[in-house]
N, C-alpha and C positions, 0 to 999 in steps of 0.2 A: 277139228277147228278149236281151237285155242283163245280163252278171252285173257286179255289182257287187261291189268287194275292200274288207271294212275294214281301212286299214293305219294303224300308230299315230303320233300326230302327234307335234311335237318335245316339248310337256308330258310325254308320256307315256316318251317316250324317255329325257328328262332325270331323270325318278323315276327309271326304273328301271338309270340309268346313275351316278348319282349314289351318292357312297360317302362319309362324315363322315372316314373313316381314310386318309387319303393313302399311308400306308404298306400299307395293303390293298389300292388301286388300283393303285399300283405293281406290289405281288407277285401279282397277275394276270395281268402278262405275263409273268411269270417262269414262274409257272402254266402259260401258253401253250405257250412253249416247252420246257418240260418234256413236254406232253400232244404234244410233234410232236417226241417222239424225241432231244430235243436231250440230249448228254451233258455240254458247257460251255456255259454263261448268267452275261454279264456284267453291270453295269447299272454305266452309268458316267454322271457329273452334267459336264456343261461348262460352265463357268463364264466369266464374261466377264473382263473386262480391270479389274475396276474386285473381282473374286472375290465377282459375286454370281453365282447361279443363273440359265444362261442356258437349257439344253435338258435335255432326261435320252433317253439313248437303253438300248435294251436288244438284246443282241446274243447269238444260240444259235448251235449250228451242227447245229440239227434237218433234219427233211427239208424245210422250207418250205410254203408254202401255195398245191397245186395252185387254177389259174384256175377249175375246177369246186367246188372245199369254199370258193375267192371267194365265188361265186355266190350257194351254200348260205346260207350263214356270214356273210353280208350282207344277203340279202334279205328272211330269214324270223328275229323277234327271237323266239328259244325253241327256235328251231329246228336247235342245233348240229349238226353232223355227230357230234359226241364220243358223244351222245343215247343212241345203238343199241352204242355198241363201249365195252366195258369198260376195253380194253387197248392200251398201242400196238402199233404195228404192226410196230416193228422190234425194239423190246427186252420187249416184254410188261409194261409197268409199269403200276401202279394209273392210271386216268385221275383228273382235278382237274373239269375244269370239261365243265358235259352242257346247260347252261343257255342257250349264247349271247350269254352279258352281256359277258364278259371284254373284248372287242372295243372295250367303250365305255366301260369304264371311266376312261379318260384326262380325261374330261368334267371332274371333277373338279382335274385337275393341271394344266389344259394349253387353249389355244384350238384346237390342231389335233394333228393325230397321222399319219405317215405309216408304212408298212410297204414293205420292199426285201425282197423274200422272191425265196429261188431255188430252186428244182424241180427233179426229174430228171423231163422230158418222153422218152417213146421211147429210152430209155438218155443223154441230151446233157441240160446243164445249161439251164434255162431261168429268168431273172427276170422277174417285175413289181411296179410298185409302184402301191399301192393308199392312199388319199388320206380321210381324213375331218375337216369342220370339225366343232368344239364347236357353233355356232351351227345344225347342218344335220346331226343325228345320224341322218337318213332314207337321208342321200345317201353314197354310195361312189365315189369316180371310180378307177376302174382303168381302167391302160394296158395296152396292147398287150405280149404276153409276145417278149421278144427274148433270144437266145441270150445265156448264159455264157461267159465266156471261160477261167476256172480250173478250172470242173465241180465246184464245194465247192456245198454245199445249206445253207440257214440263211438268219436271218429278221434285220434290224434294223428295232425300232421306234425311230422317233423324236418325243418329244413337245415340240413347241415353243409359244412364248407365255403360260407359262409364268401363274397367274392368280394365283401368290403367290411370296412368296420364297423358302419351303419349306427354309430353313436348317436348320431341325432334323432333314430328310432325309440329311444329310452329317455330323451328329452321331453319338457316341457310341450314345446311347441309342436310337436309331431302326436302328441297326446289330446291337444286342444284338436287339430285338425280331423284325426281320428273319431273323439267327440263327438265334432261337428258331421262329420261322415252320416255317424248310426243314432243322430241326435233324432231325428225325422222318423226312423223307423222306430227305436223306443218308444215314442211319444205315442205312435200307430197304435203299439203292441209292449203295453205298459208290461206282462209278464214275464218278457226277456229280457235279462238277463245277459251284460258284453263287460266282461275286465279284461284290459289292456296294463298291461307290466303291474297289476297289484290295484290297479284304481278304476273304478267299475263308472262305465257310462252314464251317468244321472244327469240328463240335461232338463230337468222340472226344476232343478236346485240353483240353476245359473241363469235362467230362462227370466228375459227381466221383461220381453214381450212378442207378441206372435201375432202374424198380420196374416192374410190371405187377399188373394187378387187374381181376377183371370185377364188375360189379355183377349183384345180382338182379333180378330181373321188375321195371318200374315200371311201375304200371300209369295208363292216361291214356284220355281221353277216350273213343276208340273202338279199345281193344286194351288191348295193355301193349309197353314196351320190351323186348324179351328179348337182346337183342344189347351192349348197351351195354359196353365195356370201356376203360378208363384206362392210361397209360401217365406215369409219372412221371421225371422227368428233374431230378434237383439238378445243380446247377451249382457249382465249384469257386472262381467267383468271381461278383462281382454280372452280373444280367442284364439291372436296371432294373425295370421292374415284371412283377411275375409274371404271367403269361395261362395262360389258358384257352383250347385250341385247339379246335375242333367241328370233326368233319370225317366221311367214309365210309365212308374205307378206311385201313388204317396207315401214316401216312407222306401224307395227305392233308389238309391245316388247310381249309376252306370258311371259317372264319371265326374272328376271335378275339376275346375282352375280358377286362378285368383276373378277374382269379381270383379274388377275394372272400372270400379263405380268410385264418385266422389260422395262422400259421405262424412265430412268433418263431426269426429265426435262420436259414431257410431261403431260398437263394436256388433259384428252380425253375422250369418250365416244363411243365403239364399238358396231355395232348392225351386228349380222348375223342372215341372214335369206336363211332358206328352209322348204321342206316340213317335211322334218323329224322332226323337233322341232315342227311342229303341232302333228308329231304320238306321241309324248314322251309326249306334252301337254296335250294330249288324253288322258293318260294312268297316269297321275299326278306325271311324272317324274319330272318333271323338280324345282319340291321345292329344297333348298339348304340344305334340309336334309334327300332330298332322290334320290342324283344324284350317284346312283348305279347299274344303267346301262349299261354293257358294250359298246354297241355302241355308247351311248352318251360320254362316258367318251374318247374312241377315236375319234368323231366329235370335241369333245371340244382339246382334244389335238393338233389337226388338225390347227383349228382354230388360238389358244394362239401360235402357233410355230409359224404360218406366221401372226399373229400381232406384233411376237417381232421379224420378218425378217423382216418388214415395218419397225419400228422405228427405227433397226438398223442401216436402208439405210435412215431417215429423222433426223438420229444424226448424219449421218457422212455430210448430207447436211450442216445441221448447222456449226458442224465444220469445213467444207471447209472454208466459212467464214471467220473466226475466223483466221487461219493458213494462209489464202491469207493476211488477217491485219500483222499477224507476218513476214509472208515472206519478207512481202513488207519493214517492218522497221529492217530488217536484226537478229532479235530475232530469227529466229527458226532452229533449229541444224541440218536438214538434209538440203543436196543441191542433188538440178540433181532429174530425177526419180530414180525410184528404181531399184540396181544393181541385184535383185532376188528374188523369190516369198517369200522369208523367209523377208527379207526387207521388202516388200509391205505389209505385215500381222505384220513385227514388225511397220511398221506408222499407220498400222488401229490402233493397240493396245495405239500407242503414241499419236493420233490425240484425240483418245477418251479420252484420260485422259488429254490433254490438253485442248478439251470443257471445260470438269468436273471443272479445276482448272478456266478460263477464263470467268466464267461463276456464278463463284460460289463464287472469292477471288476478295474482291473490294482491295486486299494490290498489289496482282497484278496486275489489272486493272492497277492502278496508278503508278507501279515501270517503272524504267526507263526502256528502251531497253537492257542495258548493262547487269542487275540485271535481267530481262525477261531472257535474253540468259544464265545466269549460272543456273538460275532453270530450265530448258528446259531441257539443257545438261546433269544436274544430271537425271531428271524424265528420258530421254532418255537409260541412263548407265543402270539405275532399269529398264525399259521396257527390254530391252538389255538383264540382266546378269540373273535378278532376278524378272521376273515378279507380284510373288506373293508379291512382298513389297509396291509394287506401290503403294494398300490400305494405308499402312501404310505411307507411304508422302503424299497422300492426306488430313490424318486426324491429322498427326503432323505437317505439315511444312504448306500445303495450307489452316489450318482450315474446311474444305469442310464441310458442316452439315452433323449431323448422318443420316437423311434419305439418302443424296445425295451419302453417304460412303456405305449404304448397297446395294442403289440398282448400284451402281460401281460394287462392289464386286459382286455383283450375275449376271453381266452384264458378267466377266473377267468367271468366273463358268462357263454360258452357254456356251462359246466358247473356243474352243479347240485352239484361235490363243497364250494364252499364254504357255501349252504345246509344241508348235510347238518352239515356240522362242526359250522356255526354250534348248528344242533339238536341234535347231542348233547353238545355245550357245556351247553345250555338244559337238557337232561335230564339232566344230570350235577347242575346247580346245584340244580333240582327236587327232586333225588332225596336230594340234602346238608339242602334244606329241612324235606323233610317228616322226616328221621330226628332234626334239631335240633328240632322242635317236637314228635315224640312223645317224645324224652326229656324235653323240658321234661314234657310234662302227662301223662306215664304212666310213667315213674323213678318209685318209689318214693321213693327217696333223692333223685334232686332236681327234683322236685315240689314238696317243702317251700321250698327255698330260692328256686325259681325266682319273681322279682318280678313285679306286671301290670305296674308303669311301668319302662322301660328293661331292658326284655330281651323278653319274650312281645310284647310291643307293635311293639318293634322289628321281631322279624324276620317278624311276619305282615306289617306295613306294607309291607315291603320284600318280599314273597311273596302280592299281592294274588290273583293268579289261582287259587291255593287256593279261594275262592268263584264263579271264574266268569272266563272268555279275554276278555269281550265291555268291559269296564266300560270308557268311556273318561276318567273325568277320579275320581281319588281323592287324599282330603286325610288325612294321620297324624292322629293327634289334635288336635280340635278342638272347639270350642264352638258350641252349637247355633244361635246366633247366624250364625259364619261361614258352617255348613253351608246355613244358607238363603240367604246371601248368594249362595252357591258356585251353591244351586237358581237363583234368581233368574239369575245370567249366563247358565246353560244354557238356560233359557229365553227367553231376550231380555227379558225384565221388569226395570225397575225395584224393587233390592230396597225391604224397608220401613225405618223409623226404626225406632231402638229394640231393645231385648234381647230375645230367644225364649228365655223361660223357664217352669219346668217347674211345676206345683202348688205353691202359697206363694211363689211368684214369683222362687224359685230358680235361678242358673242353672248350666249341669250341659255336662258336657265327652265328649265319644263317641271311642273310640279310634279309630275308624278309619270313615270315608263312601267309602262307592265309587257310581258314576253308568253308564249305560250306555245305549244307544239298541237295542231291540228288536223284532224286525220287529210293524209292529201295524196297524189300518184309518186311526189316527190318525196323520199323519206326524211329527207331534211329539211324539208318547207316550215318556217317560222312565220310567225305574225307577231304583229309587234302593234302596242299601241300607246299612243303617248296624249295624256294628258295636260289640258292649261286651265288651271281655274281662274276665274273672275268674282271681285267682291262679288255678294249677290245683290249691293244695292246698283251696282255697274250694268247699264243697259249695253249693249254691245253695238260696237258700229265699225267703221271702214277701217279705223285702228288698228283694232282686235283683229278682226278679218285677215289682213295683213298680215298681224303678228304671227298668227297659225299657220298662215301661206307659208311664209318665209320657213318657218321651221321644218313643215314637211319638204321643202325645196331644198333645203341644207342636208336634210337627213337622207334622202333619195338619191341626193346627187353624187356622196362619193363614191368613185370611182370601183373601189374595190369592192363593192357589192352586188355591180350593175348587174355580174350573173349570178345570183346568188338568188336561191328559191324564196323571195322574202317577200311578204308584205304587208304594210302599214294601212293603220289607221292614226287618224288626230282629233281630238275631243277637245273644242273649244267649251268648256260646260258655263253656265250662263242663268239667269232665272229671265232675262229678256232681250228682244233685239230691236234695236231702232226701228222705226216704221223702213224709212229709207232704203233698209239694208234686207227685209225680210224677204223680196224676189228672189234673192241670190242662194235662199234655202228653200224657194216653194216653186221648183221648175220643172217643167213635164219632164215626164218621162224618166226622173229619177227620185227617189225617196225623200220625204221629207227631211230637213237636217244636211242635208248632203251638198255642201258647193262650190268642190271642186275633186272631177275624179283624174288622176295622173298616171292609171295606169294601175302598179301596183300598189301605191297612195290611193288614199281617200280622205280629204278632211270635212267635217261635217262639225257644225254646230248644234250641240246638245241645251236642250233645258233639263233642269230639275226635274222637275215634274215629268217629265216623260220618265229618267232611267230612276226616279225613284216608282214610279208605278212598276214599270217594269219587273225589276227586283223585289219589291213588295208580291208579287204574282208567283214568281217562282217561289218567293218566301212561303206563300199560303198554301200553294202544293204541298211542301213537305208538313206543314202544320196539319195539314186536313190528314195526310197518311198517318204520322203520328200521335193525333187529337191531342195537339198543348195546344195550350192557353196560355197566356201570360197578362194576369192580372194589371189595368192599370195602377193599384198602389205599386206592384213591383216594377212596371217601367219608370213612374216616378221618381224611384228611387235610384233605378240604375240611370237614367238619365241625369241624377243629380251628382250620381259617380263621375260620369264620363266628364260632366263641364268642368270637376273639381279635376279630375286629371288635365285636360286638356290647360285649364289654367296654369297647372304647376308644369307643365309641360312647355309653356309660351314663357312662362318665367324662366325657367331654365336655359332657355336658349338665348332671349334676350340678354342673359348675367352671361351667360358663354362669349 
């Protein structure tokens, strides 16, 4: 009987040999000779005569590669000797590679790869070299081991045929990344010793600061992470692009990709490590084109959230700074702490964007105090009123660069503090609202004076959600005519000819139409609600009554709507009603307000005071979930806005 071996063919080799990051393939041998002890590893590029890329060799002076971890370390792919041993064996350092790939990684760089390694065999130096083509990732040809003649132990690989021109390997930026790679493991194991094309690894020299942080439990498909911890390293100068290292042990990268973090202003280099990122390294998850993992993809989320909750907390450092300089020379527009957590979140959002400017504008830098304090106080109003423009003065008024504008912008994105603003802006304005309308319609004193056209009219028009969040399309004052035209668009209908006029063929004008879409069985069902104000010194009586009858009667009745999924409401709003007439809103059996129901009509007589309770109620809801306040000096003030609009608002139309 006959045993049969499945061994894997050059397809399968090639997957699993294959690497998108040439700079990763490379730092594999580096890897290598680090895992055998080496304390110097050079990697030097040879170049031809004409200064392109002719070989890359890489050169340790580890203990080499006995003819038996050959064998091992060749014949079986998984199968490393590194597998079972933690540690080296001469100096005890973290191992890198358990997997067996490292070997073949050159697939990628190169058409062939050879290995000069030297051994201490029986105390005497022994070499051989060991032979692999790109085309034939099965096959190993190793020579015959023959003595040494200097007794030094270490390993040169040499990778020739090179299957690109790989110029950007002898660059700058592929130097910084490199760096960044073996910056962790130096720092571990200060005696090693790593030159890349002539300039030796030193990250003490650049190292502007270094954090550490463990994360809590994450939990994931079948467990949780409980190991996970981060190590953060700023750099004194640029590093190129930031990465994200995954690795086992401290001081060991398995793998790396851009970091994905917003960090305005930060140049840096994250490394985390656990054991997970060894099972995913197992299993050849962790290339950048095949992080399709679930689990992984939730460790790394994990991770990227509390990197950009560290820099958020080392940008507002910074900016403390910056803001004590200001404070101190009388430039900056806030005084005192903060009157309320909406404040405290409206200065994070203002501090951060005065870094950004302070930081970024040498016109600033240099402006006087005086000219400091007017741009302050504008950027402040924007944080204030209208968070999302702030972008937009950074990039016209302060110059800011494009990178420094995007990654603003996606700074203001991640965090919910300018929603928050935005809404207690809204609730401030609300809250200025409803106290201008109950002095209008419950002042004693000015009640009398206050007018329905050009004041009361105005500022409901301009405060429609007092009836309701949902309404999307409303017209000021308008003629019953328009309003159905208005109907007609929302429904997709052709309006009609001709005037919509009210009994005696009158036609008649409504202060205010609001429209709205509500959840119904009908997907086209509208509601509609039309508005009439009354001075609020105007008690209301059979007149009025009348008057709102007629309207809902006109509006109902054409023709072209009669199948149409529509229905109306009518708000006689009012601050009182005759004695006389108050039966006709307090009748069993239907809601108070309510008198007369038509069907798909309803008209009801409204007071004040009920729909400003109302809306004051929902108002306090969101007040209570977001804890603002709004100081009476500041409704004062915006109260004394609004009447100063409103007045020049009545002039205007009057002079029209």
């Amino acid at each position: 009987m006959a045993t049969l071996s499945l061994l894997p063919g050059q397809d399968h080799l090639e997957k699993v040999a294959k690497t998108s990051d040439p700079l990763r393939g490379l730092s594999e041998f580096v890897w290598n000779a680090l895992d055998g002890d080496a304390l110097n590893v050079t990697v030097v590029f040879e170049k031809n005569a004409l200064g392109g890329l002719h070989a890359i060799r890489i050169i340790d002076d580890g203990l080499g590669i006995r003819p038996s971890d050959l064998r091992q370390e060749y014949s079986q792919l998984g199968e490393s000797w590194k597998k079972h041993v933690n540690r080296t064996a001469k100096y005890g350092r973290a191992m890198h590679g358990k997997e067996g790939r490292g070997r073949l990684r050159f697939f990628s760089l190169a058409g062939s790869s050879e290995w000069r390694t030297r051994f201490l065999e029986g105390g005497k130096a022994q070499t051989v070299t060991a032979t692999i083509e790109a085309a034939a990732l099965g096959s190993c040809d190793v020579s015959e081991p023959v003595n040494a003649e200097d007794g030094q132990t270490g390993t040169v690989v040499e990778l020739h045929r090179l299957k690109d021109t790989f110029d950007w390997l002898v660059g700058e930026e592929a130097f910084q990344q490199f760096n960044a790679v073996f910056a962790a493991y130096v720092l571990q194991y200060p005696n090693v010793s790593i030159e890349y094309d002539g300039r030796r690894v030193s990250p003490e020299k650049i190292i502007a600061r270094k954090d550490e942080m463990s994360l809590p439990s994450i939990p994931i498909s079948d467990g949780s992470v409980t190991d996970l911890h981060v190590r953060i390293i700023e750099w004194k100068g640029s590093m190129g692009d930031r990465r994200l290292h995954l690795g086992a042990d401290d001081g060991i990268a398995l793998a790396s990709q851009p970091a994905g973090v917003t960090a305005p202003g930060f140049s840096f280099s994250a490394y985390a490590y656990s054991k997970f990122f060894e099972k995913m390294h197992a299993g050849n998850l962790l290339e950048l084109d095949s992080l399709t993992d679930p689990d992984l993809t939730t460790v790394l989320e994990y991770v990227r959230d509390a990197l950009t909750d560290h820099f958020r907390t080392r940008q507002s450092q910074q900016a403390s700074n910056i803001i004590a300089e200001l404070i101190a020379e009388g430039s900056y527009p806030y005084e005192g702490e903060p009157k309320s957590e909406v404040e405290t979140r409206e200065r994070q959002v203002f501090d951060i964007a005065t870094y950004a400017v302070s930081s970024y504008s040498r016109e600033f830098k240099r402006a006087e105090p005086s000219l400091k304090k007017i741009t302050l106080a504008l950027l402040r109003e924007a944080v204030r009123h209208n968070p999302e423009s702030v972008t937009n003065i950074l990039r016209a008024v302060i110059n800011l660069p494009k990178a420094r504008q995007d990654e603003f912008s996606s700074l203001l994105e991640r965090t919910e503090l300018s929603n928050i603003i935005a809404a207690s802006s809204m609730i401030a304005d609300r809250v200025t609202a409803i106290q201008v309308i109950r002095q209008m319609v419950s002042d004693p004193e000015k009640r009398l004076s206050v007018k329905e056209r050009g004041e009361l009219d105005l500022i409901v028009q301009a405060n429609t959600w007092i009836f309701g969040e949902q309404f999307h399309i409303a017209l000021p004052e308008a003629g019953l005519t328009r309003v159905m035209k208005r109907v007609a668009e929302d429904l997709g209908k052709k309006p009609r000819k001709g005037r919509v006029t009210k009994r005696g063929g009158k036609i008649a004008r409504a202060d205010a139409f609001l429209g709205r879409v509500i959840p119904h069985p009908v997907h086209e069902h509208r509601e509609y609600l039309l508005i009439e104000l009354k001075r609020p010194k105007t008690s209301v009586g059979r007149d009025e009554f009348d008057q709102i009858e007629d309207y809902a009667s006109a509006l109902i009745s054409q023709p072209e709507y009669e199948n149409t999924s529509t229905s109306w409401n009518f708000f006689l709003m009012t601050t009182d009603v005759d004695k006389d007439q108050e039966h006709r809103i307090t009748q069993d059996g239907r809601p108070p307000g309510l008198f007369l129901d038509l069907g798909r009509a309803k008209v009801w007589v409204k007071k004040w005071g009920e729909v400003l309770r109302l809306a004051e109620a929902r108002l306090q809801f969101v007040q209570d979930v977001l804890k603002v306040e709004v100081t009476d000096e500041e409704i004062d003030q915006r109260v004394t806005a609004v009447k100063s609009s409103l007045l020049r608002q009545r002039k205007d139309a009057e002079a029209a």
